[in-house]
C-alpha positions in Angstrom: -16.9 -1.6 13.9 -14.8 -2.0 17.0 -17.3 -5.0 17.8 -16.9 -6.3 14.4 -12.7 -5.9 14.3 -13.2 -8.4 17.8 -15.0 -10.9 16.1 -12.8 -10.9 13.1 -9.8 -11.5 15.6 -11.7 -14.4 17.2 -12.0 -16.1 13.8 -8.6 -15.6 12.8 -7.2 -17.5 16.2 -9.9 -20.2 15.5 -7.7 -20.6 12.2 -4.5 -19.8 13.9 -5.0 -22.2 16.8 -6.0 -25.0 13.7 -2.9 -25.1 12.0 -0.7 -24.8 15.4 -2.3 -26.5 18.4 -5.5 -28.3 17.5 -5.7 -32.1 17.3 -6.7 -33.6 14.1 -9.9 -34.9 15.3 -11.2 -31.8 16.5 -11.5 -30.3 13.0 -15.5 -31.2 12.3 -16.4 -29.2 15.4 -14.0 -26.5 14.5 -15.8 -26.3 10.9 -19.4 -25.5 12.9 -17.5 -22.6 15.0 -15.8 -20.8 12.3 -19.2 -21.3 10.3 -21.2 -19.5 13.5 -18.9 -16.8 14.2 -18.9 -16.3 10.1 -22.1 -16.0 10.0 -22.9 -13.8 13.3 -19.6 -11.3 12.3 -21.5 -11.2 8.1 -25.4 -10.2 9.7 -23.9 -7.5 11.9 -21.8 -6.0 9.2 -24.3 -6.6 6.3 -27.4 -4.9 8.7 -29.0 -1.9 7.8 -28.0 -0.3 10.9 -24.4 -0.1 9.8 -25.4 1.4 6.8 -27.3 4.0 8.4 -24.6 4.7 10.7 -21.7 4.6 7.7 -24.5 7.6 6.1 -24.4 9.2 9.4 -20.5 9.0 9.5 -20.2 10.5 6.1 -22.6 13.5 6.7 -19.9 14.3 10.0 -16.8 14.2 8.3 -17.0 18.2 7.7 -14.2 18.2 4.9 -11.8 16.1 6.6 -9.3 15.1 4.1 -9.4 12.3 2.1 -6.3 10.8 3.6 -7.4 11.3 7.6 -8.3 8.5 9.4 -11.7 9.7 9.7 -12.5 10.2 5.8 -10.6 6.4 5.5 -12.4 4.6 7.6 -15.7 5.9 6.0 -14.0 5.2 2.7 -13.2 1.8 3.5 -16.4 0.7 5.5 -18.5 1.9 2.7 -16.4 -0.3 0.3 -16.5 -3.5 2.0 -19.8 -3.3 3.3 -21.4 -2.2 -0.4 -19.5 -5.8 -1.7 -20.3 -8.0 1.6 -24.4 -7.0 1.4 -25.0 -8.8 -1.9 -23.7 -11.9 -0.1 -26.1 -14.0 1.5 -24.8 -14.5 5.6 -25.7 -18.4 4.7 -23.1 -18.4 2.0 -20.3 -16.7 3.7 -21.0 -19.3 6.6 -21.2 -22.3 4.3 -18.0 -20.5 3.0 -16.2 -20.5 5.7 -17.2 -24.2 7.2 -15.7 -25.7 3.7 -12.4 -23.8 4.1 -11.7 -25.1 7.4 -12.6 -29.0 6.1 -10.8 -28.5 3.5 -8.0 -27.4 5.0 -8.0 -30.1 7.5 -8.3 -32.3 4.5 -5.5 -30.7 2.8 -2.7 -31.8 5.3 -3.8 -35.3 5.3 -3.9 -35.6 1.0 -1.1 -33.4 0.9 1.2 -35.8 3.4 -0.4 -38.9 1.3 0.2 -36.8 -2.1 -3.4 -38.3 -2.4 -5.1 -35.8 -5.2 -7.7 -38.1 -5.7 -8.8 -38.5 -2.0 -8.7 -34.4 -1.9 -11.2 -34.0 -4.9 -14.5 -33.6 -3.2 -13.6 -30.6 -1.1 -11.8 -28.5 -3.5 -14.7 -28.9 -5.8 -16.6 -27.7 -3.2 -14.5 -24.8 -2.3 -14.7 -23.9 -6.0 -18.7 -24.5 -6.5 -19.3 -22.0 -3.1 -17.0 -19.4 -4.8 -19.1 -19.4 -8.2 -21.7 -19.1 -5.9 -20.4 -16.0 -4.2 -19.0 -14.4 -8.0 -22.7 -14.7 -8.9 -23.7 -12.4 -5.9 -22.2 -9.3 -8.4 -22.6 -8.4 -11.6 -20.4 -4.6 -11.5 -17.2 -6.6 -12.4 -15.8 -6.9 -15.7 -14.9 -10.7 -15.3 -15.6 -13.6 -12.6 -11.9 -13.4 -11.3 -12.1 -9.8 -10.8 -14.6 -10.3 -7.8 -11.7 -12.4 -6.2 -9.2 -10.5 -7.1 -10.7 -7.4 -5.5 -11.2 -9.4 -2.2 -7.0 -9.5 -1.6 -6.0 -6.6 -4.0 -8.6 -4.1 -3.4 -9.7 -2.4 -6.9 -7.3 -4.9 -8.8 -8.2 -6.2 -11.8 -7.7 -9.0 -13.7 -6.7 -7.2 -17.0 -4.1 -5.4 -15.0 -2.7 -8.3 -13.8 -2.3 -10.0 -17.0 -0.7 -7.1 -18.4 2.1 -7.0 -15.7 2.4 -10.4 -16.0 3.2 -11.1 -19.4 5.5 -8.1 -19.5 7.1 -9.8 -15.7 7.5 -13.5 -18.0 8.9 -11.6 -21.1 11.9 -10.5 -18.7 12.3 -13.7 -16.8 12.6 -16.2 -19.6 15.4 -14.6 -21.1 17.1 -14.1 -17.6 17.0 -17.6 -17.1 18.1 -19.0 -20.1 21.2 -16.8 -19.9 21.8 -17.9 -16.2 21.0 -21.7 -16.3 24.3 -21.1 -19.4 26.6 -20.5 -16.3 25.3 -22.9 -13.6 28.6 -24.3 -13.1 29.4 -20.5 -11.5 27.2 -20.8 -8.7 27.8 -23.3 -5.7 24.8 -24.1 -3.5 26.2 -27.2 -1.6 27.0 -25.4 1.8 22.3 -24.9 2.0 22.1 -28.3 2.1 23.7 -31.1 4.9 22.3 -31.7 8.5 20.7 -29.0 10.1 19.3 -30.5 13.1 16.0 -28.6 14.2 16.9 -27.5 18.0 20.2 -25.2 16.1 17.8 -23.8 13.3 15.5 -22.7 16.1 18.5 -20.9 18.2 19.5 -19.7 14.3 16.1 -17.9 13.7 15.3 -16.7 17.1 18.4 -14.7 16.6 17.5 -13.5 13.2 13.9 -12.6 14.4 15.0 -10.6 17.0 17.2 -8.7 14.5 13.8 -7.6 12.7 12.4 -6.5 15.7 11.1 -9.9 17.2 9.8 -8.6 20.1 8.6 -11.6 23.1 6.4 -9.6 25.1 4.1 -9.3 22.0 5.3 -12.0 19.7 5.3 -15.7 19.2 6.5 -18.1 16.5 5.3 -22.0 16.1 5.5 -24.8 13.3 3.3 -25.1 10.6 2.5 -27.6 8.1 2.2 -24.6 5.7 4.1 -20.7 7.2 1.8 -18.0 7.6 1.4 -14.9 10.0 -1.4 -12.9 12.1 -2.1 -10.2 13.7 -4.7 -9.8 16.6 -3.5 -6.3 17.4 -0.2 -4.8 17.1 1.1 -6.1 20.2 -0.7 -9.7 19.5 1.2 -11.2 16.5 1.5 -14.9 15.6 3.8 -16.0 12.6 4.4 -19.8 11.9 7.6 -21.7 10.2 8.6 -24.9 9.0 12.0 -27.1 9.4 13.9 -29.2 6.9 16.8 -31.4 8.5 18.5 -31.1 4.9 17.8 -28.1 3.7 18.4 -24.8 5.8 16.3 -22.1 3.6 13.2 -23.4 4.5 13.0 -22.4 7.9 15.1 -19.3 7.6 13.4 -17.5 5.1 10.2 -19.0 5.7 10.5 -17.3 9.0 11.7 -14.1 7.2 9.2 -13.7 5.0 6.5 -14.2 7.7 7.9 -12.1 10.2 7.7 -9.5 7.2 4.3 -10.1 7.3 4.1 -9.4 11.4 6.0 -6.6 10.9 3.6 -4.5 8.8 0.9 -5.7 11.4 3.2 -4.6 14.7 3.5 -1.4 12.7 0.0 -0.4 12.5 -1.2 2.8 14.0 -2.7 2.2 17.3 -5.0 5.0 16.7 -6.8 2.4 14.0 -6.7 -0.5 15.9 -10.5 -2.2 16.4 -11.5 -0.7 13.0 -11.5 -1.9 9.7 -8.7 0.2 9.3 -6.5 -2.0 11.3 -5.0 -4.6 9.4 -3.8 -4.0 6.0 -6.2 -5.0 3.4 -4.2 -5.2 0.2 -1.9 -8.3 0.0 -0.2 -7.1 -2.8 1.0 -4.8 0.1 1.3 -7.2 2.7 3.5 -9.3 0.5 5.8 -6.7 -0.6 7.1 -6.8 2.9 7.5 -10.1 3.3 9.3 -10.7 -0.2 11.5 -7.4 0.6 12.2 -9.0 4.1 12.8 -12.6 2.5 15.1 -11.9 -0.5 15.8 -8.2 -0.7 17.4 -8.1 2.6 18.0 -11.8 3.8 19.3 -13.0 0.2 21.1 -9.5 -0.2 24.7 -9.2 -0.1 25.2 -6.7 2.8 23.1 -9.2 5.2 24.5 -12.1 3.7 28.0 -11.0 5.4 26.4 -11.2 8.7 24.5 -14.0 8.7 26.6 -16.2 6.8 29.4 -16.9 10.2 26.4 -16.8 12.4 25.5 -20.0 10.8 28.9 -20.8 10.9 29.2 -20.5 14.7 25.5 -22.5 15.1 26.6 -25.3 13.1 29.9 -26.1 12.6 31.6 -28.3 10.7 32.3 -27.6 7.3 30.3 -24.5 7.8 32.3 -22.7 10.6 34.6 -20.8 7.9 31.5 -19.8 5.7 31.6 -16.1 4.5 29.2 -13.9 2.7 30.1 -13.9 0.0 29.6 -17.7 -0.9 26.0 -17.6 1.3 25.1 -14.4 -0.9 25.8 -16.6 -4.7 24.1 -20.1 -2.5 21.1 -18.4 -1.6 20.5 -16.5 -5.2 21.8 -19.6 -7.3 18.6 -20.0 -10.0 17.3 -23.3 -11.1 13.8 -23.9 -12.4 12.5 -26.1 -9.4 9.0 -27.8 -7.8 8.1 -25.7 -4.8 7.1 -22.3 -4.5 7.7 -21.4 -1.2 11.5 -22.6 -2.0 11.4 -21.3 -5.2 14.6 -19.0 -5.8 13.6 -15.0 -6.9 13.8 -15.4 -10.6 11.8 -18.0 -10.9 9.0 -17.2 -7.9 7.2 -15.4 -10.8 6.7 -18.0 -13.1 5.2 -20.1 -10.1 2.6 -17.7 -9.2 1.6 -16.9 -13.3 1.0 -20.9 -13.1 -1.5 -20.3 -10.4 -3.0 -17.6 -11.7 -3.5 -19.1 -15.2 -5.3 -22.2 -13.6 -7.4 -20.7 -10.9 -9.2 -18.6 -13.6 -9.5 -21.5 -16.1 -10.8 -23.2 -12.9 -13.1 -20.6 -11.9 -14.6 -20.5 -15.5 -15.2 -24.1 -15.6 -13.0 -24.4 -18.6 -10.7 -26.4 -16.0 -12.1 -29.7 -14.2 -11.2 -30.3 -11.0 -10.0 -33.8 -11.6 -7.8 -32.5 -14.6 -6.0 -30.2 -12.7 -3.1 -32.4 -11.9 -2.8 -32.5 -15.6 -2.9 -29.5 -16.3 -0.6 -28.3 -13.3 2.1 -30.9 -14.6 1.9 -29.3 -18.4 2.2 -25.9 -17.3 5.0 -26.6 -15.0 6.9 -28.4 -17.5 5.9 -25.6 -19.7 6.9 -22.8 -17.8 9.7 -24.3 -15.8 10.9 -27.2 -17.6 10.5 -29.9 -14.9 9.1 -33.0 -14.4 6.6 -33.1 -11.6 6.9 -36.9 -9.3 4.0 -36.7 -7.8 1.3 -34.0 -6.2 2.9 -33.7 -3.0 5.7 -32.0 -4.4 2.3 -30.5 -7.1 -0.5 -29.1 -6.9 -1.3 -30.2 -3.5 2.2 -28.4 -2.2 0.0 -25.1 -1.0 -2.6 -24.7 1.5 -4.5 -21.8 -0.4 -7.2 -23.4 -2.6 -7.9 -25.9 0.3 -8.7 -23.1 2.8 -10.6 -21.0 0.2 -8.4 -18.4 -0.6 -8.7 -18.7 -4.3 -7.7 -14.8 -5.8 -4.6 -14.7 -3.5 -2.2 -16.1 -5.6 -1.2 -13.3 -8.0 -0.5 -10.8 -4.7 2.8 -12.8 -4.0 4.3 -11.6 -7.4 2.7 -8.0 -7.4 4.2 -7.7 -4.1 7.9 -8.6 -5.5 6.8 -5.9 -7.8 5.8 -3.5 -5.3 9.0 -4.4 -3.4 10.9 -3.6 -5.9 9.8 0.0 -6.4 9.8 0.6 -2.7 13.1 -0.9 -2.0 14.5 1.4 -5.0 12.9 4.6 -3.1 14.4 3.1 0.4 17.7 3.3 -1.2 16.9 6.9 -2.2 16.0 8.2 1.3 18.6 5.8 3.6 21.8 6.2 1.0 23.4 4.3 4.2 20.9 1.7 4.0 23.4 -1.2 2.7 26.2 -0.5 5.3 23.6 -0.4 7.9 22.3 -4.1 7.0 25.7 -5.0 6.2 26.4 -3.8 9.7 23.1 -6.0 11.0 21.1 -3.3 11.7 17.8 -3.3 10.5 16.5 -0.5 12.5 16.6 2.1 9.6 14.6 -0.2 7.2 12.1 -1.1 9.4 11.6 2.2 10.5 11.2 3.5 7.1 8.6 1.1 6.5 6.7 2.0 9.1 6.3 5.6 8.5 5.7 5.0 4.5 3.8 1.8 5.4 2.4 0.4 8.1 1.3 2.5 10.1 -1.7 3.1 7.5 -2.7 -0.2 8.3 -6.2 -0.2 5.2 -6.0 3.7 4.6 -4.7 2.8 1.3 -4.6 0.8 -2.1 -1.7 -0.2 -3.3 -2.2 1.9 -6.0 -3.0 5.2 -4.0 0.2 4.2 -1.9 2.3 3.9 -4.3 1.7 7.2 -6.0 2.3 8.4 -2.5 6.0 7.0 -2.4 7.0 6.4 -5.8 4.3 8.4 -7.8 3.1 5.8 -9.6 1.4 2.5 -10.1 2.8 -0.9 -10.0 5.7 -1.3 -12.1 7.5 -3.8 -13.6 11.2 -2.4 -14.4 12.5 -1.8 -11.1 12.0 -5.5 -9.7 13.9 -6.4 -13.1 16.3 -4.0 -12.4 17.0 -5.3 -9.4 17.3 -8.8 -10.0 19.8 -7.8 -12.8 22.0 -6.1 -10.9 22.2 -9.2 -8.2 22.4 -12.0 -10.7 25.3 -9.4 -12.6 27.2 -9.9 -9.0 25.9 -13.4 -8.7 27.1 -15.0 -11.8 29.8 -12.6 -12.7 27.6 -11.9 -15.6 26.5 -8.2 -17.3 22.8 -8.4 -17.6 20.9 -5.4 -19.1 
């Protein structure tokens, strides 16, 4: 497993080196790589070695508890290697050559908003995944098989449950807030930001979170993401906007979230399949708490808001937190989900979720998904899409195969909320320590509740752990109706 866990790493800094450093042209000859070390990294898992030596493992365990590393990593192996056998080492390698093309593909239609021109590779993206759904037949629906693959043991049913109740709240919240817009000013988030001061801006509010340079690095992206190659190797990625500041400062929030739940993992699991957290529900409960529960939070928002004030200038030098904390949680219904504000987030990912399984199911042509996209946004959202830049080319997820991630962004706003709610509970100090700039506390809490169990766990069976209980609903509401209360001087219940 150790051997597998290296060649996992070396395909994930074939993709990280893709979207940082390679040159456009080298992307056909990338594709072939990926595809090899794919299909190498599927035979040696898939083997029946490794399932003899997973039934050896088992027969040694003794009685170890369920929750020790050594009844986990049995656990887990046994898991993922029971779903990756029924999948032909051709397919995943065919898989993962059309994920890097299409992603390569993907920057060029996306920066021509040229749907049209990107048609041929998502259809085959999606005609390789029906491919792999038909591998398995012990799901209850096509999606499920996905889903499972980013939220282990999700499913589908679930999801739309916690989604309809999750819209039934939001709608109503903003109706009621889009009635007091006039209350909210969000003119100082937008001006000239030029790109050398928002670098010096976030290397400071990295190194806050625990932005550590002898084991970290940060580059630019076309689309934010992080990895991990260990827990002293991580990579995360960010984006600039002359005009608009939030872009790069809580895109790089929300990704150093994510490399802070990789630096956190036990080094006793590195090199195992333990290693790197497996649910993303998970992963992106720490990068929405990071993004919007801390950065967007009042008690940060007093000390970031004059260190942007002493970066830039200007009009900004006498901003205070209290007029970044209503800027940065003013809501309006807008076109991009990455810049999407908290209460509408939600409604961005149900889109995606909706379509990808129409999609999936072939009720949903390929060519009609502009269409459709453009309907449900106006739908959902009430606005007017101009053009598929700002569409359903804006993300990088369906081009590079990831098709089931989608719903794990607003699970994980979920699952932030609950955890934040039981953060509270154990650090009653926690809001006059961030208020104070230290985030020390938080992340520490987090990494004894958290990371450190790197795959040991499902969302589910970490949850009951912390909160003893599954993903909920009402305390992610509850949250985002006591800030708006603040926000728009409003009393939301």
């Amino acid at each position: 497993m150790a051997a597998l866990a290296d060649l996992k790493n070396v395909a994930q800094l074939l993709d990280w080196d893709q979207q940082t450093m390679m040159p456009p042209g080298g992307a056909p000859a990338r594709a072939e790589t990926v595809a090899t070390v794919q299909k190498i990294s599927h035979e040696m898992f898939v083997s029946d070695e490794t399932g003899r030596l997973i039934e050896a493992a088992a027969a040694r365990l003794d009685g170890a508890p369920a929750d020790s590393d050594e009844a986990s990593l049995v656990r887990v192996t046994t898991r993922q290697w029971d779903k990756a056998r029924r999948v032909p080492a051709q397919l995943a390698a065919d898989m993962a050559r059309a994920s890097s093309i299409g992603q390569q593909a993907w920057v060029a239609a996306r920066e021509a908003s040229d749907f049209a021109g990107f048609v041929p590779y998502l259809e085959r993206n999606f005609d390789l995944i029906r491919r792999y759904i038909d591998c398995f037949d012990s799901f209850d629906c096509a999606y499920d098989v996905l889903l499972d693959d980013y939220e282990p043991g999700g499913r589908t049913s679930e999801v739309a449950r916690l989604f309809d109740e999750l819209k039934g709240e939001l709608r109503p919240m903003i109706t009621e807030v889009e009635r007091h817009h006039d209350r909210v000013d969000d003119s100082p988030l937008y001006g000239d930001f030029p790109v050398d001061r928002q670098r010096q801006l976030v290397k400071w509010l990295l190194e806050q979170m625990g932005f550590d340079r002898a084991a970290w690095r940060i580059d630019d992206a076309v689309h934010p993401f992080a990895t991990g190659f260990s827990n002293h190797d991580v990579r995360i990625t960010t984006r600039w906007d002359e005009s608009f500041l939030p872009t790069s400062v809580y895109g790089a929030m929300h990704e150093c979230g994510h490399g802070l739940y990789e630096e956190g993992i036990a080094q006793s699991l590195q090199r195992t399949p333990l290693g790197h957290a497996e649910s993303l529900a998970l992963h992106e409960s720490q990068s929405r708490m990071w993004e919007n529960m801390v950065g967007r939070g009042r008690p940060f928002c007093g000390v970031l808001a004059p260190r942007i004030g002493d970066v830039f200038g200007g009009g900004l030098s006498a901003l205070d937190g209290d007029t970044l904390y209503r800027a940065v949680n003013r809501v309006a219904p807008s076109l991009i989900r990455v810049e999407a504000d908290e209460v509408t987030y939600g409604l961005h990912i149900i889109v995606r979720f909706e379509l990808e399984q129409e999609l999936v199911e072939g009720r949903l042509a390929i060519r009609d998904l502009p269409e459709a996209w453009n309907a449900r946004y106006k739908e959902y959202l009430g606005v007017e899409v101009p053009d598929d830049a700002h569409g359903v080319l804006q993300d990088v997820h369906w081009a590079a195969g990831l098709i089931g991630y989608f719903p794990t962004y607003a699970l994980g706003n979920l699952i932030a909320g609950q955890m934040f709610e039981r953060a509270h509970a154990d650090l009653p100090d926690l809001d006059a320590q961030l208020g104070a700039g230290d985030m020390h506390g938080l992340r520490e809490w987090l990494r004894e509740h958290v990371h450190r169990h790197g795959a040991k766990f499902s969302s589910s069976e970490l949850l009951d752990r912390l909160v003893s209980g599954p993903i909920a609903v009402g305390p992610f509401v509850d949250y985002l109706k006591a800030k708006l209360s603040q926000v728009y001087d409003l009393e939301l219940r």
